[in-house]
N, C-alpha and C positions, 0 to 999 in steps of 0.2 A: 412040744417044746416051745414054741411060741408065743403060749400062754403063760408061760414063765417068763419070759423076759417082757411079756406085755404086764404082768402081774399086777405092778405099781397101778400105772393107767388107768389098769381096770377095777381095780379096787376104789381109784379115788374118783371116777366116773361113777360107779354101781353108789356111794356114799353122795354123791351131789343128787344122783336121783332121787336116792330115798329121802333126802332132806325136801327134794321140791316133793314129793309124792305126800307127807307130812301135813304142808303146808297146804298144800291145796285141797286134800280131803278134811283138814280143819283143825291137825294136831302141831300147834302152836305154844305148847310148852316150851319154854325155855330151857329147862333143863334136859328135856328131851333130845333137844337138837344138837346142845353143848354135847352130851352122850356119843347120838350117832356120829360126830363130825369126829371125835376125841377118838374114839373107835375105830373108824377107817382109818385115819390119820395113823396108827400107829400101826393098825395091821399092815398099811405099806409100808413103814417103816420097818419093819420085821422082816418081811419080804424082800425089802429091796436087801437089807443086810445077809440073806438069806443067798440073794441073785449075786452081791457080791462076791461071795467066795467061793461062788459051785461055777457059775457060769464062766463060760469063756465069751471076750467080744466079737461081737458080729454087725452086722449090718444086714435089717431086715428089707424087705420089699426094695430089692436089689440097690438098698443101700440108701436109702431115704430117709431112713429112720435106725440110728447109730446105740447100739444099746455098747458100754463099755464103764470100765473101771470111772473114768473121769464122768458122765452121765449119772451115774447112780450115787457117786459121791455127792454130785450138782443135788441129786432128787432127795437124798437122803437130808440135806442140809434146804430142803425145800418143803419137805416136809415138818421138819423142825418148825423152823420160824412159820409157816402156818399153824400147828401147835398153840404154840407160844402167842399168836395171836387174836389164837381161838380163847384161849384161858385167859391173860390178859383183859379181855374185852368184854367177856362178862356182864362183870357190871355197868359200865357205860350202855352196851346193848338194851339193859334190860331197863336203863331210865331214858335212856335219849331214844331208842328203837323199838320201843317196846312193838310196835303196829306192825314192821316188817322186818321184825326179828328174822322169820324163815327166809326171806329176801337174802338177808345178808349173809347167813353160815353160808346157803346154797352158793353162792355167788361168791364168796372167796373158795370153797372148794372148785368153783370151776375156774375159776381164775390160777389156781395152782394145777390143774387140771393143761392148762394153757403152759404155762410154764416148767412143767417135765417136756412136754412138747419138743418145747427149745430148748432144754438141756439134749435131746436126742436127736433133731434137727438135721437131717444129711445134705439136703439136697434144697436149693432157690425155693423150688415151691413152699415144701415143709415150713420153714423158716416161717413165709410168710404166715402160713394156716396157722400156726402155734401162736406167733406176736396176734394177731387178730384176734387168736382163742383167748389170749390174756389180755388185749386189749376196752373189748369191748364190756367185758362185765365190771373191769374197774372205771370206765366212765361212769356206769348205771351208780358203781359203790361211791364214787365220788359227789355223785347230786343226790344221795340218797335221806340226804334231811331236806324231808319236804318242804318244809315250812321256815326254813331258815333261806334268804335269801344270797347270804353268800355263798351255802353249798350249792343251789343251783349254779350260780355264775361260775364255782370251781370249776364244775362238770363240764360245763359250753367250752372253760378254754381248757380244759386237757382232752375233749374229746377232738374241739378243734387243732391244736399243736400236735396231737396225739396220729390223725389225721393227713396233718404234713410231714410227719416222721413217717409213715405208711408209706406216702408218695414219693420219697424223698428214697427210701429201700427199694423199692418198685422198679424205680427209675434205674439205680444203680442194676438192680438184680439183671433188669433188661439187657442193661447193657454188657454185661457180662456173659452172658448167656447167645448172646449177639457176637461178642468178640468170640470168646473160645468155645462155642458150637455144644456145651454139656452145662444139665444145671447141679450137678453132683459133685459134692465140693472133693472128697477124696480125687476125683481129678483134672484138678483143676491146677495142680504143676505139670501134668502131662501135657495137657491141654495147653500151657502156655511157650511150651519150649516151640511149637509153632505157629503164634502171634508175630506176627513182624510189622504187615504196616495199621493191625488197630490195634496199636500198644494204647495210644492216648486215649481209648477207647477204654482200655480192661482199666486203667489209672484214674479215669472220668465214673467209670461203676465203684470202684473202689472204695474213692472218697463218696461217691454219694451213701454207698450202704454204711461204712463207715459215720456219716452224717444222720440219718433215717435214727441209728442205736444209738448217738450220742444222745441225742433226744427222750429216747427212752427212757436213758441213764442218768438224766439231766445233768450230763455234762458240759462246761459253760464252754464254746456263749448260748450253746443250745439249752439253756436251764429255765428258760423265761416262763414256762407256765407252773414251776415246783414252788416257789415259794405261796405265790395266790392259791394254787389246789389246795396245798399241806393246809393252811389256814382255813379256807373254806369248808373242804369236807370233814364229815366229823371226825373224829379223833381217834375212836376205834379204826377206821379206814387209812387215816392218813402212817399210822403204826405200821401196820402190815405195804402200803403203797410205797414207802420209803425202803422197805428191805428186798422182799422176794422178789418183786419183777425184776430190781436192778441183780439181783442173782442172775436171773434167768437172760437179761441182755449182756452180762459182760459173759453167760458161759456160753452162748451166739458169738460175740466176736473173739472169743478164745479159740473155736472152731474156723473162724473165718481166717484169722490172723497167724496164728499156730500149726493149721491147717492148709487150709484152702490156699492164703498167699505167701505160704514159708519159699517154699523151695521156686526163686524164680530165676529165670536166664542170666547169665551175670549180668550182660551189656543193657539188661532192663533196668537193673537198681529199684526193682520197686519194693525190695524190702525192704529199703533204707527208706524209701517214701512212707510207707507208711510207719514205721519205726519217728520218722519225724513226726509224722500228725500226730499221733497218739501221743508224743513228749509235750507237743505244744497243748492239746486239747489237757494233757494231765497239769502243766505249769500254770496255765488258763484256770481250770477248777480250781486248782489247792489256794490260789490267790484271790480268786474272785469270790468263792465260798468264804473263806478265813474272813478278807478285807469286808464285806458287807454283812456278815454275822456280828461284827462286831459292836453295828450302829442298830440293830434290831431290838427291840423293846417287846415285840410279842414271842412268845416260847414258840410255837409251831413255826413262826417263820424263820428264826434263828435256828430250830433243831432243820428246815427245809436248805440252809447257806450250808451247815454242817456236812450234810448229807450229798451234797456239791462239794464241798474242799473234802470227801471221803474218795465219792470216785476219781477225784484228781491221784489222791494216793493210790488207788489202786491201778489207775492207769500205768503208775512207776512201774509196776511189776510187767504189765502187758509191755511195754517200753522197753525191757529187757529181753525180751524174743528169744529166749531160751526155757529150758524145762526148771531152771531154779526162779524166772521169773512166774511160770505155771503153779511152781509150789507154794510161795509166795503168794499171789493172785489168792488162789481156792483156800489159804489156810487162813488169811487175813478177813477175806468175806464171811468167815466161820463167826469169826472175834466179832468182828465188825458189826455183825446184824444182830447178833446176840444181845452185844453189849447196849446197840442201840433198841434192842426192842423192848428191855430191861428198862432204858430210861423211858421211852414211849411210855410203859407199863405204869411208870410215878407218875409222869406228866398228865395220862389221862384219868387217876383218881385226884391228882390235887385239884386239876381244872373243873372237876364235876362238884367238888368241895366246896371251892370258889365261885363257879361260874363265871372266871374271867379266864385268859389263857395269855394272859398279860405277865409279863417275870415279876413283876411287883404284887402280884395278889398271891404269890409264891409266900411272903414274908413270915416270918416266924414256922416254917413247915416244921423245919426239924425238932421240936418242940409236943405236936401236934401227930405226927410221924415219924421219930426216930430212924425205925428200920427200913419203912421206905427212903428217907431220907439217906442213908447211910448206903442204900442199893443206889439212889440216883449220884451218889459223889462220887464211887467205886466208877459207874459206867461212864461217868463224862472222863473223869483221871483217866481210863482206857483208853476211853475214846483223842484225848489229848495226847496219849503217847508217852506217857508216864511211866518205870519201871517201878515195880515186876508185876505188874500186870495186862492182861492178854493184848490190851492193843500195842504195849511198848516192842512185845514178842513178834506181833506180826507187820508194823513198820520195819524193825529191824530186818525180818526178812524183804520184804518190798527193798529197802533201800541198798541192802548188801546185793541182791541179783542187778540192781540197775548198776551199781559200783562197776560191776566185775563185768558188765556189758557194755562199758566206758562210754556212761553217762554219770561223770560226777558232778555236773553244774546242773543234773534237774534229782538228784541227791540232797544237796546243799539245799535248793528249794523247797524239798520236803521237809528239809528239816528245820530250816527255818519258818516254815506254816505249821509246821506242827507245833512249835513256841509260839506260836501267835496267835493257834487260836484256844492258848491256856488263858488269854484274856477274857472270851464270852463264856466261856465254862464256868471259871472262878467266879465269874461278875453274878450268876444264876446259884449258885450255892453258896455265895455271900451275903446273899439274898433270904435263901431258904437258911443258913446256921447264924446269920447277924443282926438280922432286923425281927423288929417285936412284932409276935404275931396280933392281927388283928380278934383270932378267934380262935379259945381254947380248947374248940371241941376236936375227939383223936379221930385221926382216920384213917380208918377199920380196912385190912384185905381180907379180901373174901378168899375161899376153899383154892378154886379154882388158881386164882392170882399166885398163891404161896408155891403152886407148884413150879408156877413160870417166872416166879422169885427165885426159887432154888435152880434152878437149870443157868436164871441170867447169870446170879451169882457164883457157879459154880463154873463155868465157861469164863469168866471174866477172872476169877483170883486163881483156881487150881490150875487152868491150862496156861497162865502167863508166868507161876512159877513151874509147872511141869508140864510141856504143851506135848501129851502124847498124840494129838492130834495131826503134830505135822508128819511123822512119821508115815501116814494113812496117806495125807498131801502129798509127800515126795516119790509113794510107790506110785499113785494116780498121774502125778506128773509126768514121773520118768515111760510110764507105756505111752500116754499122749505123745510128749513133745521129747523125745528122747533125741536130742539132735547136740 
């Protein structure tokens, strides 16, 4: 029975093998490795769909590692956007990576490998073994253009900032662990109703762990090394870097937060503490993302502000502390990475087109691209918040659970960031439907690409006018955080 609820795990460990085994004995085809990755990838996919409806939740290895409805939702939609960033990337791989093509499948399957981890994550240690499992192979993916001089320096400062978000968990973890005597988050409201005099103690780990994920998440003002990465490493990398880990950190603090520090003493207030931090860290993102995206001239660093005023929105729902802001939260990050990995997908064929990654070598695209073109205006419109499509559907939930949790002045904020930042979107397919193209050659998607066309597409217009997705959200919610 064990191995059924390890199932996923093990599947996407045994496909990171075989990809390194591949590589190393000499078989560097290309399409070989797109194959076995596409392969595993879905056989966990089946499996986990499989585990959702048979299995009942448990917690294995006395509870360390949490296998449940909300976890396999997390892996199912982890497994996706890997997917989608295997197929997407393709062809960039096969002109800018050609030499360590096997390098990289292998190393975003462990890198997601890393991130189930922490969708299942019970206990202090766990937590941290999982962030480290995903941390480290995305420094190697982020310097991974040898010969380009900015992907090096990406790599130095996400591995360094990456490093102090480490220390900064550690810190807190300790201290936590220290105060309430268990590192096992399920009891960790037990454990608190006899806290008295290291309250300032559990409040001090708190905010730090707290602090360690914002980092992760690059949520401002802890965002300072996403804009320089996003631009430095190459562009297949930065696609996938921008979506799943932050999946896999905000489904850690939905654990921590929903979990771990729901249920606390009254005369502590610490759920109203952190309830504050997370409104201020979300008003912080959606502002400081929106406001500096707007003055940006290079695409990767504009879609890196984006990806910053995103998790401010999604903070809204965490802000909400209830199971309609859970449903919210999980249904939005579905829209959200979709739609964004959709535009990734345009951004890194025009740029290989181009050879600049500048919004102005954009010019004349849709001319040259129609359908990509017509895929990247659907994802930013989404991503702007625009009805009836999927991101207007998952705002609206975000900001109806903070309503009804009476927070309507960081509501109002949302929604006036979300008008504001229809300004760099527009500005960028003004760009691409207005100005004369400089070159009339079309540009061609490949096999692969059209499938992860048709998935962005289909997530972004079918689920925004019929999102049978939330229904899945609000059953995964209500077992979590049924409170």
């Amino acid at each position: 029975m064990i191995y059924q609820y390890l199932s996923i795990e093990l599947i996407i460990c045994i496909t990171g093998l075989v990809l390194l085994a591949m590589d190393a004995v000499g078989v560097r085809k290309q399409g070989a490795m797109v194959g076995v990755s596409v392969l595993g990838l879905v056989l966990a996919g089946l499996m986990g769909v499989v585990n959702f409806k048979t299995l009942p939740p448990t917690g294995l290895f006395n509870g360390s590692y949490v296998v449940d409805h909300l976890s396999i939702y997390l892996k199912e939609l982890m497994l996706l956007i890997t997917l989608m960033s295997v197929l997407i990337s393709t062809e960039y791989v096969s002109q800018k990576m050609e030499h360590n093509a096997g390098e990289f499948y292998a190393l975003v399957v462990f890198v997601l490998l890393g991130m189930i981890f922490m969708a299942s994550a019970g206990d202090l240690v766990t937590i941290f073994i999982a962030l480290e499992t995903t941390s480290m192979p995305l420094y190697v993916l982020a310097a991974a253009g040898k010969y380009d001089q900015r992907s090096a320096e990406a790599g130095m400062k996400f591995f360094l900032l990456g490093a102090l978000a480490s220390a900064f968990y550690l810190f807190g973890a300790a201290m936590l662990f220290g105060s309430l005597g268990t590192m096992y988050l399920a009891q960790f409201p037990i454990a608190m109703q006899s806290v008295t005099s290291n309250q300032p103690a559990v409040i001090l780990g708190m905010l730090c762990v707290i602090t360690g994920f914002s980092f992760k998440v690059a949520a401002a003002p802890f965002h300072m090394w996403a804009p320089d990465t996003y631009q430095g490493a190459p562009t297949a990398v930065t696609a996938f870097l921008s979506t799943g880990p932050k999946v896999a950190g905000v489904a850690v603090l939905l654990r921590l937060l929903m979990g771990g520090f729901f249920v606390m003493r009254q005369d502590m207030s610490l759920r109203l503490d952190w309830v504050l931090v997370i409104s201020a860290l979300s008003l912080l993102s959606m502002t400081v993302g929106n406001l500096v995206a707007m003055h940006q001239g290079n695409i990767k660093r504009m879609m890196a502000f984006s990806g910053i005023a995103h998790m401010g929105y999604i903070f809204v729902g965490l802000s909400a502390a209830s199971a309609k802001g859970v449903t919210a939260v999980i249904f939005y990050q579905f829209l959200y990475t979709i739609a964004n990995l959709g535009a990734w997908g345009v951004i890194m064929l025009f740029t290989l087109r181009t050879g600049s990654d500048e919004i102005s070598s954009f010019a004349g695209m849709s001319r040259r691209a129609p359908g990509l073109s017509m895929l990247l205006m659907l994802a930013f419109i989404s991503l702007a918040g625009l009805p009836p499509l999927g991101g207007f559907v998952g705002k609206f939930y975000l900001f109806a659970a903070a309503w009804e949790s009476g927070l309507p002045w960081l509501v109002v904020a949302g929604v006036v960031n979300s008008v504001a930042s229809l300004y760099y979107y527009l500005g960028v397919l003004r760009v691409v439907y207005f100005q004369p193209a400089e070159d009339e050659e079309p540009v061609l998607m490949s096999l692969p690409f059209k499938f992860a066309y048709a998935i962005a597409l289909f997530a972004i217009v079918v689920l925004g006018l019929f999102p049978p997705m939330n229904e899945w959200a609000f059953n995964v919610a209500t077992t979590f955080a049924s409170r």
